[in-house]
N, C-alpha and C positions, 0 to 999 in steps of 0.2 A: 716915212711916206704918209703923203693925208688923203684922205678918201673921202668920196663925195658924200656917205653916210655919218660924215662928223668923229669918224675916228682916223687916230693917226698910230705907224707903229714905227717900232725902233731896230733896226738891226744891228746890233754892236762884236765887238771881235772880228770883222770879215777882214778877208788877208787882200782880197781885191772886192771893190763895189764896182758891179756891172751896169748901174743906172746911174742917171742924176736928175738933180731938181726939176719936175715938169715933164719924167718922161712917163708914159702910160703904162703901166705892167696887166698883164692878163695871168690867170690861172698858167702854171707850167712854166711862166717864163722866171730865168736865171735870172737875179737880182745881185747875187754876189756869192763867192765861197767864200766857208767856213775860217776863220784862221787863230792865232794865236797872238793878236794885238793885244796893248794892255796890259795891264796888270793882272794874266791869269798862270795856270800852274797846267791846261791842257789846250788843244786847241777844240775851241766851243762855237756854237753859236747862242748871242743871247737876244732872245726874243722879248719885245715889252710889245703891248697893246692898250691904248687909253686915248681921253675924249679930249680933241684937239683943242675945246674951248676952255677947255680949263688944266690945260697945261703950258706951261714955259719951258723953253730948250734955254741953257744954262748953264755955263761952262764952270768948271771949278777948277782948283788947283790941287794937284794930288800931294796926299800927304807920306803916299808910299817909294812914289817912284816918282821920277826927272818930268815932268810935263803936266798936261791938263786933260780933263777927260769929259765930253761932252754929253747932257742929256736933258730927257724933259723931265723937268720939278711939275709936280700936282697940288692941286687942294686935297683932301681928302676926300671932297663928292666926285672927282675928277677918277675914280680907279674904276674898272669894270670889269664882269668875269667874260675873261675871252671865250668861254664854250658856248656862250651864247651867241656869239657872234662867228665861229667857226662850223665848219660842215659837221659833222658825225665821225666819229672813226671808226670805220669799219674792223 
């Protein structure tokens, strides 16, 4: 998902995605559940956060398993610490 503030995030593993391209999300609203896509050993969610301008989305071909698995490649100045940009945890 990309946001007007120049960052974009990645939701990866979800067993169903409740959105798509261009649609609006607000605080609260369901994006998608949890699942066990992938090449994983639980069912997860994996969360990425980083700066849309200097990232590429980037298909590869997996070296483990039958298929491809998509994501965004960065430069190095491209990484950011997401608690600056998330609320507080109470």
């Amino acid at each position: 998902m990309q946001y007007p503030n120049g960052l974009s995030t990645i939701y990866a593993h979800l067993s169903i995605i409740k959105v798509k391209p261009g649609d609006h999300v607000s605080t609260g609203d369901i994006i998608g559940y949890t699942g066990l896509t992938g090449f994983t050993t639980g069912p997860h969610l994996h969360f990425g956060l980083y700066a849309t301008q200097g990232s590429e989305i980037t298909s590869y071909k997996s070296k483990v398993c039958d298929g491809t698995y998509t994501m965004p490649v960065a430069t190095s100045t491209a990484y950011l610490d997401p608690m600056l940009y998330l609320p507080p945890l109470d």
